[in-house]
Structures are given as C-alpha cells and as structure tokens.
C-alpha positions as CSV (number, residue, x, y, z in Angstrom):
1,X,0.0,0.0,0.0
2,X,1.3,3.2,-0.8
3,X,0.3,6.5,0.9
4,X,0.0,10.4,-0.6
5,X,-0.3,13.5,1.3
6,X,-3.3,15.5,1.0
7,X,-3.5,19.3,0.9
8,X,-6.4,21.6,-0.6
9,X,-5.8,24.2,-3.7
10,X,-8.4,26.8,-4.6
11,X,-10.2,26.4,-7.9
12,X,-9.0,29.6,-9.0
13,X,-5.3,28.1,-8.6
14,X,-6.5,24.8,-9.6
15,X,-7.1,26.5,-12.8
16,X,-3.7,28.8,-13.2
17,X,-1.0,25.6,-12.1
18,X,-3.0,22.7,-13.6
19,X,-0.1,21.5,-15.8
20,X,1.8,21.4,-12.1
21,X,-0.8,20.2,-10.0
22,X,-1.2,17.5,-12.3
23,X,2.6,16.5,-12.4
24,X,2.4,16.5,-8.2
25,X,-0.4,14.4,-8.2
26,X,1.4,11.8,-11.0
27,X,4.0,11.8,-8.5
28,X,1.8,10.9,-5.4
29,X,0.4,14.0,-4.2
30,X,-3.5,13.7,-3.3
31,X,-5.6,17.5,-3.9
32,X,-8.6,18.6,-2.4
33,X,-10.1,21.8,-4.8
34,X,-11.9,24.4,-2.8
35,X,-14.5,26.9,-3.8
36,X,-14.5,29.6,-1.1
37,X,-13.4,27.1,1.9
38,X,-15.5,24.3,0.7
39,X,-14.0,21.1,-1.1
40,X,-15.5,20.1,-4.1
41,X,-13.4,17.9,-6.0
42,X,-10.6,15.7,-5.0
43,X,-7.3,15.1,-7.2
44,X,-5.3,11.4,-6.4
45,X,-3.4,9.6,-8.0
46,X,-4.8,6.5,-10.3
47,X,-4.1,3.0,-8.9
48,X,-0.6,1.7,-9.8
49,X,-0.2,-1.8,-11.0
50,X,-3.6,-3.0,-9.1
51,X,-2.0,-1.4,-5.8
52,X,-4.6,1.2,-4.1
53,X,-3.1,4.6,-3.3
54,X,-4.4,5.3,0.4
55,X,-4.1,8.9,2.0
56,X,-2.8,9.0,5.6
57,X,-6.2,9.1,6.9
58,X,-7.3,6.1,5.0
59,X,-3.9,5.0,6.1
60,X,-4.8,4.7,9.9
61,X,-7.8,3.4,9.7
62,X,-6.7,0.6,7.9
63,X,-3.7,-0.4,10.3
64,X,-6.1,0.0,13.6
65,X,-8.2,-2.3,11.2
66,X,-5.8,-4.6,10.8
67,X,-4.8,-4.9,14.4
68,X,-8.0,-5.5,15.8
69,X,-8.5,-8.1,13.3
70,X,-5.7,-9.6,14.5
71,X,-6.5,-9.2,17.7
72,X,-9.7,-11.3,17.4
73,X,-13.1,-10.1,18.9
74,X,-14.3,-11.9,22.1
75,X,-16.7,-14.3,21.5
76,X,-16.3,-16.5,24.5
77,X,-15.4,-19.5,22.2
78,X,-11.9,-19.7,22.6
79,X,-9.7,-20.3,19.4
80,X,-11.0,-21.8,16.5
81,X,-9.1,-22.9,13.7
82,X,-10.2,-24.4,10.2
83,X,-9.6,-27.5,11.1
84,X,-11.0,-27.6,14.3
85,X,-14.4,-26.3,12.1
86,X,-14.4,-29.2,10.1
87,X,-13.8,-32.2,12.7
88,X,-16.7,-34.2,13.0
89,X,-17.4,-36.1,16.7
C-alpha cells in the first residue's frame, strides 16, 4: 500500500498551475479543490499496478483495522481454527 499527502488548492489556482498540479499528483500527491473554503473535488493519483493509493487518513484506519483483526473479537469460544471447524465427533 502506498500513501499520498493531501492538501487543498483553490479552484481559481487549480485552474492557473494545472499542468503542475497535475505532475504533483502523477508523483503521489492527493488534492482537495476548494471553492470559497469548501471542497469540491478531490485530485489522487490512479491506482498503480492494481496497488490502491491510500491517503494518511485512509492510512490509519486501515492499520487499527488490521490490528483489531488480529487481535480477534471476544466471542467466549476460545480459538478456533479451520480444522477444528471441520472435525466431525
């Protein structure tokens, strides 16, 4: 997984630096344009290779995910494994 940083541009300078926002983004980069404050349209990268570009937010959320996958949810069962779900008494 890759990550870009985000940062916001006006639509006014969206529209002046295009050619470079458009090179920053190619390189990683992630936009959010604004119209007075307000985001209206975001600017990231296309997927690479399959691989899905993931902001930092996006980021955290799936590593604290992850962990409590990992970590299991408590279920009272005790461990199961596959083939522990397939025996047959």
């Amino acid at each position: 997984m890759l990550t870009v940083m985000e940062r916001n541009i006006s639509a006014r300078d969206a529209g002046r630096e295009f050619e470079r926002i458009l090179r920053e983004v190619e390189n990683g980069a992630a936009m959010t344009v604004t119209r007075r404050g307000r985001p209206v349209a975001r600017l990231v990268p296309a997927s690479r290779g399959g691989r899905r570009i993931l902001t930092a937010a996006q980021l955290r959320i799936h590593r604290r995910s992850m962990r409590r996958i990992r970590k299991g949810w408590p279920l009272g069962l005790g461990p199961v494994d596959r083939d522990s779900l397939y025996e047959r008494d």
